[in-house]
MIDOSE-1310 file (N, C-alpha, C; in nm, 2 decimals, decimal comma, always signed):
residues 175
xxxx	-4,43/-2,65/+3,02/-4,29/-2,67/+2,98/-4,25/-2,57/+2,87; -4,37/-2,53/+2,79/-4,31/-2,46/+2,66/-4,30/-2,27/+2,68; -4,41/-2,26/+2,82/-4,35/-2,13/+2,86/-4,26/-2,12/+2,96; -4,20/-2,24/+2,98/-4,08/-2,19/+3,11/-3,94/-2,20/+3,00
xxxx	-3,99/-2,24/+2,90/-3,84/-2,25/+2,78/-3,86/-2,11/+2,76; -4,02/-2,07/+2,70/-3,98/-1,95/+2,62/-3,97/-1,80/+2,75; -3,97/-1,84/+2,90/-3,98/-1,73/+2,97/-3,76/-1,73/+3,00; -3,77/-1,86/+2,96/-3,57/-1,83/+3,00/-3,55/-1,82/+2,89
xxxx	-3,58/-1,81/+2,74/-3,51/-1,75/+2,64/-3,51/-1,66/+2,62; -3,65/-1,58/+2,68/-3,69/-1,42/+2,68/-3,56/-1,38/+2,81; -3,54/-1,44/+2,91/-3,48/-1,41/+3,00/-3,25/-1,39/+2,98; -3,29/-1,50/+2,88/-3,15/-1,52/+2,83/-3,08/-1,38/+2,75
xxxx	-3,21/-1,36/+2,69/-3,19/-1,28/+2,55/-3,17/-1,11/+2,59; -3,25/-1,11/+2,68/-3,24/-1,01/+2,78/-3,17/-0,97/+2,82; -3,07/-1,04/+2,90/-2,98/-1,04/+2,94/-2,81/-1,02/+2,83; -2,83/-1,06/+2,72/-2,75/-1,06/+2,62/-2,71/-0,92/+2,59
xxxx	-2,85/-0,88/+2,56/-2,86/-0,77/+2,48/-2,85/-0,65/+2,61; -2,89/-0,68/+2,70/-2,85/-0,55/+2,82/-2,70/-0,57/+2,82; -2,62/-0,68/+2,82/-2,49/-0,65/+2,82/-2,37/-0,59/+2,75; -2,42/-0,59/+2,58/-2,41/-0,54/+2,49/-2,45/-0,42/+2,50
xxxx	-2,51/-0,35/+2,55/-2,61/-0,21/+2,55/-2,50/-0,13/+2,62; -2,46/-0,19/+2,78/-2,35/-0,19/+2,86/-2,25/-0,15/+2,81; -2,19/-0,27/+2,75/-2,04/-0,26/+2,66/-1,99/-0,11/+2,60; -2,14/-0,10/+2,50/-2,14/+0,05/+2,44/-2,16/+0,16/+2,48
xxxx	-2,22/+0,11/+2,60/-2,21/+0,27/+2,69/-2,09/+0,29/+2,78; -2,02/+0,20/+2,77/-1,91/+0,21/+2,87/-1,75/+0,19/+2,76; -1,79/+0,19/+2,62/-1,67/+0,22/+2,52/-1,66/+0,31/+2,47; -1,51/+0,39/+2,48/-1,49/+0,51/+2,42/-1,31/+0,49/+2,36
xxxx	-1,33/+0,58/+2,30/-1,19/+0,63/+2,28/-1,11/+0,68/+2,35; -0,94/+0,69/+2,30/-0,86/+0,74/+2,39/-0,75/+0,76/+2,24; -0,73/+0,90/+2,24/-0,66/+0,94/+2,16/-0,53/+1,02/+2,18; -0,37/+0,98/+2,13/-0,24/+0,98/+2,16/-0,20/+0,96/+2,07
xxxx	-0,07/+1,12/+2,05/-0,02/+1,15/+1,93/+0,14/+1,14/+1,98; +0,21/+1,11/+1,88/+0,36/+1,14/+1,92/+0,44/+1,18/+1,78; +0,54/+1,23/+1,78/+0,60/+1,22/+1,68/+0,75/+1,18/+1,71; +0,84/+1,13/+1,57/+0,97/+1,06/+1,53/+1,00/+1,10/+1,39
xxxx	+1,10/+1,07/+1,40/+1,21/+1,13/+1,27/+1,28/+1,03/+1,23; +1,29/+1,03/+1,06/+1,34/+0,96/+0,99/+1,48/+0,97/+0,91; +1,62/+0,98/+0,98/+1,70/+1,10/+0,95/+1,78/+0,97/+0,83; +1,78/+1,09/+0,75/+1,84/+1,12/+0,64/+1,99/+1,02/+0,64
xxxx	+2,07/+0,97/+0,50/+2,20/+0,92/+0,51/+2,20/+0,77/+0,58; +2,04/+0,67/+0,61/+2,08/+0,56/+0,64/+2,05/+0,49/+0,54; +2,14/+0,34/+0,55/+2,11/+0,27/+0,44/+1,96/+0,24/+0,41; +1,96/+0,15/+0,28/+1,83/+0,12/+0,26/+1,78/-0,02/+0,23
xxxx	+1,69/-0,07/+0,23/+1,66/-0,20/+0,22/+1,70/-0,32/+0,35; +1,74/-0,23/+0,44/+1,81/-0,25/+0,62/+1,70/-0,22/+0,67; +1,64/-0,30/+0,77/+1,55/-0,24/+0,90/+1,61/-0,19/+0,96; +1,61/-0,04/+1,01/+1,67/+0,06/+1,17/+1,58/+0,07/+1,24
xxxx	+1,63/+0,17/+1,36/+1,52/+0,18/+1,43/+1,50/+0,35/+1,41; +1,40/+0,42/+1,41/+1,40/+0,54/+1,41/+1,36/+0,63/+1,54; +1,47/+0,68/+1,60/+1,41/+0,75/+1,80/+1,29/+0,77/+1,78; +1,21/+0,75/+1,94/+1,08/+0,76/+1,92/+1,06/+0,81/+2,07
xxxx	+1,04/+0,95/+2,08/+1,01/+0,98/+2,26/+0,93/+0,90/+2,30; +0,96/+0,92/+2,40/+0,81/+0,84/+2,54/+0,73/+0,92/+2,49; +0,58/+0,86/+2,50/+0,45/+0,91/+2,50/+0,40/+0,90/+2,64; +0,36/+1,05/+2,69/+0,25/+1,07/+2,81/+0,14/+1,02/+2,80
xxxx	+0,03/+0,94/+2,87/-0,07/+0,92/+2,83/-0,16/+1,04/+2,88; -0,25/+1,03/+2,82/-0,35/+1,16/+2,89/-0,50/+1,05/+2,92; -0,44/+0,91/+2,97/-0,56/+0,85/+3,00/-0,63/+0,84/+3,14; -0,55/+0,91/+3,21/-0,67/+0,97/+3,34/-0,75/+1,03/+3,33
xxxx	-0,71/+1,14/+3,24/-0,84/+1,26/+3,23/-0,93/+1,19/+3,12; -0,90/+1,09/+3,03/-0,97/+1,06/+2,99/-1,12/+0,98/+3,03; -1,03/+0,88/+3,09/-1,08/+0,80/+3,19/-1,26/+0,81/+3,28; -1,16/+1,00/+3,33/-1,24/+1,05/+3,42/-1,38/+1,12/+3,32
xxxx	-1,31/+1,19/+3,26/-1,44/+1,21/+3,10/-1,53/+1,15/+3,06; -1,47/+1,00/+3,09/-1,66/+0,90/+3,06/-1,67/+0,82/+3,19; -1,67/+0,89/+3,32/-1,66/+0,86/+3,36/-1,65/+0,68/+3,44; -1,51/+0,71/+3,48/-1,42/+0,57/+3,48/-1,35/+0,56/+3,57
xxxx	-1,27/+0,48/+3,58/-1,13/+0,50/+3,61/-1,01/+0,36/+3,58; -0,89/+0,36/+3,60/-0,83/+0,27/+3,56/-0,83/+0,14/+3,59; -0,90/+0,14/+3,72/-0,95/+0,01/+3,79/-1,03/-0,09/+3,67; -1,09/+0,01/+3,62/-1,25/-0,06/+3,58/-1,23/-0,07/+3,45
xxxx	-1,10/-0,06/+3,38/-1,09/-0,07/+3,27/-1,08/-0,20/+3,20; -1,14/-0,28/+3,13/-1,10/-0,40/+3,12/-1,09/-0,45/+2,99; -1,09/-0,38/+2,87/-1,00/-0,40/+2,75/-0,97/-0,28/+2,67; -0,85/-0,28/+2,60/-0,81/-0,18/+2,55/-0,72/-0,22/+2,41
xxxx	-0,80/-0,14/+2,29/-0,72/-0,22/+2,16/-0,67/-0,10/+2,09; -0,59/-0,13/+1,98/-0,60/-0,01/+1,89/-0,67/+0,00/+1,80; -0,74/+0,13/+1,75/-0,83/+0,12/+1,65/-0,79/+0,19/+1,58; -0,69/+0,28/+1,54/-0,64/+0,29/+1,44/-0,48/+0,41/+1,50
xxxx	-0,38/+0,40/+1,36/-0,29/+0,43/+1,37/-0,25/+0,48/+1,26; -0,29/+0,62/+1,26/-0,23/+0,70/+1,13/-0,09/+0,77/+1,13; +0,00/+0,77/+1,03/+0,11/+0,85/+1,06/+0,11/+0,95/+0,91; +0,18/+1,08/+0,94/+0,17/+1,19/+0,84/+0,27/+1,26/+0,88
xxxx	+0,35/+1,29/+0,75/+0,49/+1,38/+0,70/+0,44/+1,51/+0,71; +0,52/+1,56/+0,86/+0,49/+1,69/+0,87/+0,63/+1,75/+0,80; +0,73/+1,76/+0,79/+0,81/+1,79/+0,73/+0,96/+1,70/+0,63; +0,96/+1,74/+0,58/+0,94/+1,83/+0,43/+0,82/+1,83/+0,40
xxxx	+0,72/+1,91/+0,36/+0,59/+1,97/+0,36/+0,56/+1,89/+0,23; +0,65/+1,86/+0,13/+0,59/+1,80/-0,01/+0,65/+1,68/-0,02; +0,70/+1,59/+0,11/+0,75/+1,46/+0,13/+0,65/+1,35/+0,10; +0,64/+1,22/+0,05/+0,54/+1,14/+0,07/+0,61/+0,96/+0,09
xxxx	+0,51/+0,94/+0,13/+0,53/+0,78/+0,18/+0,63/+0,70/+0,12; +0,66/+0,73/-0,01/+0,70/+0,65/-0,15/+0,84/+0,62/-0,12; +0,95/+0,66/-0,04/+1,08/+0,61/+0,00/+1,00/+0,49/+0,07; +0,95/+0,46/+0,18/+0,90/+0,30/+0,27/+0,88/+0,24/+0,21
xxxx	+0,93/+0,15/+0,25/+0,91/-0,01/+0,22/+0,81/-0,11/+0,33; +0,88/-0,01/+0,47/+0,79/-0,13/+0,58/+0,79/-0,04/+0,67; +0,72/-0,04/+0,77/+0,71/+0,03/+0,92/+0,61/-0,08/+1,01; +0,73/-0,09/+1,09/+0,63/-0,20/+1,26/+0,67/-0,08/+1,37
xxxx	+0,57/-0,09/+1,43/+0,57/+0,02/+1,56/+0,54/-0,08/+1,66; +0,62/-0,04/+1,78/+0,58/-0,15/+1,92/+0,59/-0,07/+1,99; +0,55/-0,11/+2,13/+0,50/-0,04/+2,24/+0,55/-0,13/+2,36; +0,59/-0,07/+2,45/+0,63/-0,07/+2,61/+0,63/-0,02/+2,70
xxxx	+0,64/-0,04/+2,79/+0,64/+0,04/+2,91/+0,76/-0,03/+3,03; +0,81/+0,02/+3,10/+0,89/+0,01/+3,21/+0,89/-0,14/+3,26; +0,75/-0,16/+3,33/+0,73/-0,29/+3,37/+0,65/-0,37/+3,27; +0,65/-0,37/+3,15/+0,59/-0,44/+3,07/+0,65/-0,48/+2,95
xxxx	+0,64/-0,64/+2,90/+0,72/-0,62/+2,78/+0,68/-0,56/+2,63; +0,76/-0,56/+2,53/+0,74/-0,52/+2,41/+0,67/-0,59/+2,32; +0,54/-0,54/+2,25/+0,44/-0,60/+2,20/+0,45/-0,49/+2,03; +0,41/-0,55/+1,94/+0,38/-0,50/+1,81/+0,23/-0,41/+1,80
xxxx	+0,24/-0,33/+1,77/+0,14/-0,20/+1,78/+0,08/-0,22/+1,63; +0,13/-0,18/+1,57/+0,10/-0,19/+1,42/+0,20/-0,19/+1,31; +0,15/-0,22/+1,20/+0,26/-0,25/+1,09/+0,22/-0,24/+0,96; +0,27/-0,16/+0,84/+0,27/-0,17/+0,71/+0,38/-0,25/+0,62
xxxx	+0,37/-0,32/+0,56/+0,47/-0,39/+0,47/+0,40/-0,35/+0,33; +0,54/-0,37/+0,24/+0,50/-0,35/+0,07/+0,43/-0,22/+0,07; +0,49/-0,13/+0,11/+0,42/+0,03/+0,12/+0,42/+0,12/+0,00; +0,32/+0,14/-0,11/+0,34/+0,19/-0,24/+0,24/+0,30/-0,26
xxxx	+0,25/+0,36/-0,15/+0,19/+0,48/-0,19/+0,26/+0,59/-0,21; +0,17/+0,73/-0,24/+0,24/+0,85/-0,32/+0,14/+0,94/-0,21; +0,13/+0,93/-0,11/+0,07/+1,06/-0,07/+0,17/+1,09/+0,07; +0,16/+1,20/+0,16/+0,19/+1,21/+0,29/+0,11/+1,13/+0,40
xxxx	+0,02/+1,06/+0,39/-0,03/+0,97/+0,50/-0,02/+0,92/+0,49; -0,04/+0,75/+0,58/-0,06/+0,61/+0,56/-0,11/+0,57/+0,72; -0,23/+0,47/+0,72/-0,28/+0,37/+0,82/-0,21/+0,26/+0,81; -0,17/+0,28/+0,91/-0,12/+0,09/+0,95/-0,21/+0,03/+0,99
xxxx	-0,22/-0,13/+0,97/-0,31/-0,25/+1,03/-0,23/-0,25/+1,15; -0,31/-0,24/+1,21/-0,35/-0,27/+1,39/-0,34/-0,41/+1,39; -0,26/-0,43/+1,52/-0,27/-0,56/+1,62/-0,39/-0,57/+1,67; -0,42/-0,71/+1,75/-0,55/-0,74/+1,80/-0,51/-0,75/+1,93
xxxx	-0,41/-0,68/+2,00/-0,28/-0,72/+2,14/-0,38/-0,60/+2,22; -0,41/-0,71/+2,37/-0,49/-0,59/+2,44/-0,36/-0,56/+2,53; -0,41/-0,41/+2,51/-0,32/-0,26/+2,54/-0,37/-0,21/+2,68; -0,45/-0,30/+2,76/-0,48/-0,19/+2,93/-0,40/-0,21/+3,03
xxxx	-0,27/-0,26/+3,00/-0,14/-0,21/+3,10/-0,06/-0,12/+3,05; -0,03/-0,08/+2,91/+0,02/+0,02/+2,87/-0,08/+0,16/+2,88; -0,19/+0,12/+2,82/-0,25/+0,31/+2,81/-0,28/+0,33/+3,01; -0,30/+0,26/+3,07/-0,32/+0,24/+3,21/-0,20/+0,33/+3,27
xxxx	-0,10/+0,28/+3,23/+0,03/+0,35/+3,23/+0,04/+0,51/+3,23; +0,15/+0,60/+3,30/+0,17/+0,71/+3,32/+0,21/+0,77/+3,15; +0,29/+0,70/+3,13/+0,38/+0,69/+3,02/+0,40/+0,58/+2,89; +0,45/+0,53/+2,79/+0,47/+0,42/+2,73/+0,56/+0,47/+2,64
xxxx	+0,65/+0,38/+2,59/+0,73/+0,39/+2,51/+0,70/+0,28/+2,35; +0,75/+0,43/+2,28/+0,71/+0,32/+2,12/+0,87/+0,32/+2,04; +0,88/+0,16/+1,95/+0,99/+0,16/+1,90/+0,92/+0,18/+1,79; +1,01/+0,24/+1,66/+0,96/+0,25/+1,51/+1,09/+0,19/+1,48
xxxx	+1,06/+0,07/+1,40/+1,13/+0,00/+1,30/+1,12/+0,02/+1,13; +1,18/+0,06/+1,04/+1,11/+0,14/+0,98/+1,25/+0,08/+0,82; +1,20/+0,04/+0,72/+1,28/-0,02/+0,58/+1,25/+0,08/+0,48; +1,36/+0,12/+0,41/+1,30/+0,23/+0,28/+1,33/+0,17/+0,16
xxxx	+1,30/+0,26/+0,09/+1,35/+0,19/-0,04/+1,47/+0,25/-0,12; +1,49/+0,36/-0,05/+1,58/+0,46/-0,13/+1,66/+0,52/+0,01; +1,79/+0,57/-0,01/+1,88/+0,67/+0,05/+1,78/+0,77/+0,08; +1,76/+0,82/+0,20/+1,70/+0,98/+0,24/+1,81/+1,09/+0,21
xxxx	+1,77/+1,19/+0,16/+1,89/+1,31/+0,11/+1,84/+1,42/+0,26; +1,74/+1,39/+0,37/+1,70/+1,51/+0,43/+1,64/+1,39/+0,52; +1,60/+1,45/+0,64/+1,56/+1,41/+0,77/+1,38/+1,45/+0,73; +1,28/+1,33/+0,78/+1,17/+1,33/+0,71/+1,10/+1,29/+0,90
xxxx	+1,05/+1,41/+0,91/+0,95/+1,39/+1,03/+0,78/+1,34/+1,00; +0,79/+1,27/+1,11/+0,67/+1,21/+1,11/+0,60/+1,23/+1,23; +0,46/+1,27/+1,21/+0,37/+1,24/+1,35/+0,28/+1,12/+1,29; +0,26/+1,09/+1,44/+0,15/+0,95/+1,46/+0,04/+0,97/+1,55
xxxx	-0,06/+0,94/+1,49/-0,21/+0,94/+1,56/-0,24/+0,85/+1,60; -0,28/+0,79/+1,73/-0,31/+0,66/+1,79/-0,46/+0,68/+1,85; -0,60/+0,57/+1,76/-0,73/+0,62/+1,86/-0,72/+0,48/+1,93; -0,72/+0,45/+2,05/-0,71/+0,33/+2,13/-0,86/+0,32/+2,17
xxxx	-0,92/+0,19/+2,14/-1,04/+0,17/+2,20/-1,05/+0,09/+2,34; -1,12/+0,18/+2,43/-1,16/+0,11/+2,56/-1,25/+0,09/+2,61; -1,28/-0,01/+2,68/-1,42/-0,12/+2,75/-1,40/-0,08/+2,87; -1,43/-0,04/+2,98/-1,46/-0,07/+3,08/-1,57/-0,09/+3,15
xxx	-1,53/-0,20/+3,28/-1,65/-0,24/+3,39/-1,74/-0,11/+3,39; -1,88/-0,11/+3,40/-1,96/+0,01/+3,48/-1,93/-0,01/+3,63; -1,89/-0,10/+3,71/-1,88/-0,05/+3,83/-1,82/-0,14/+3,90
């Protein structure tokens, strides 16, 4: 009796840990940049929205790179979301108050991507906290669309561009 316990816990555990081993060999990244502008002359202490092109994904070729495909993909999160003031070149974060970024697509609805509130920094970068919203019908997608909603704390005297770095983490089936 006490080796047929310990031959299915050896058997259990086995199994645990090959699955996990799996997971990691079949998770990678998927990285997507876009940029949006923060123009100058809107009120402050108001949430707007700030235009935000469609983003192309580039996650076929990705896909195809660790070797995959979109079938077999079966979770997809964000793992991080940096945004940086490419111009004005000596701009920094310190006008924001708040920034939520959401994501959509055509046939799918609008989900919160990430978000900074109480924003008191003095440099040109900032990381938003990430959602825990699985993302494999959007990056799966040709295309997706992001809204930036975005609160300052001051009048902008000048239009303040911003790009955004997106590393999306993905799981897919081995087969």
């Amino acid at each position: 009796m006490k080796t047929t316990f310990l031959t299915l816990s050896l058997l259990l555990s086995f199994a645990m840990v090959s699955c996990d081993v799996i997971d990691r060999l079949m998770t990678f990244d998927v990285h997507d940049q876009s940029t949006f502008s923060i123009n100058s002359g809107l009120p402050f202490n108001s949430p707007f929205d700030a235009p935000t092109p469609d983003v192309t994904t580039n996650s076929t070729s990705e896909f195809e790179n660790n070797n995959t495909n979109a079938g077999l993909v079966k979770d997809v999160k964000l793992k991080q979301l940096k945004l940086t003031i490419t111009n004005p070149s000596d701009k920094t974060f310190s006008f924001l108050k708040a920034i939520h970024i959401y994501i959509s697509t055509d046939g799918n609805d609008e989900v919160e991507l990430a978000y900074l509130d109480n924003i008191s920094v003095t440099t040109n970068s900032i990381n938003l906290t990430c959602t825990s919203k699985k993302l494999d019908k959007y990056i799966k997608a040709d295309s997706y669309k992001l809204r930036t909603q975005v609160t300052t704390r001051e009048t902008l005297m000048q239009k303040v561009d911003v790009q955004s770095d997106m590393t999306f983490r993905v799981t897919a089936d081995p087969m």
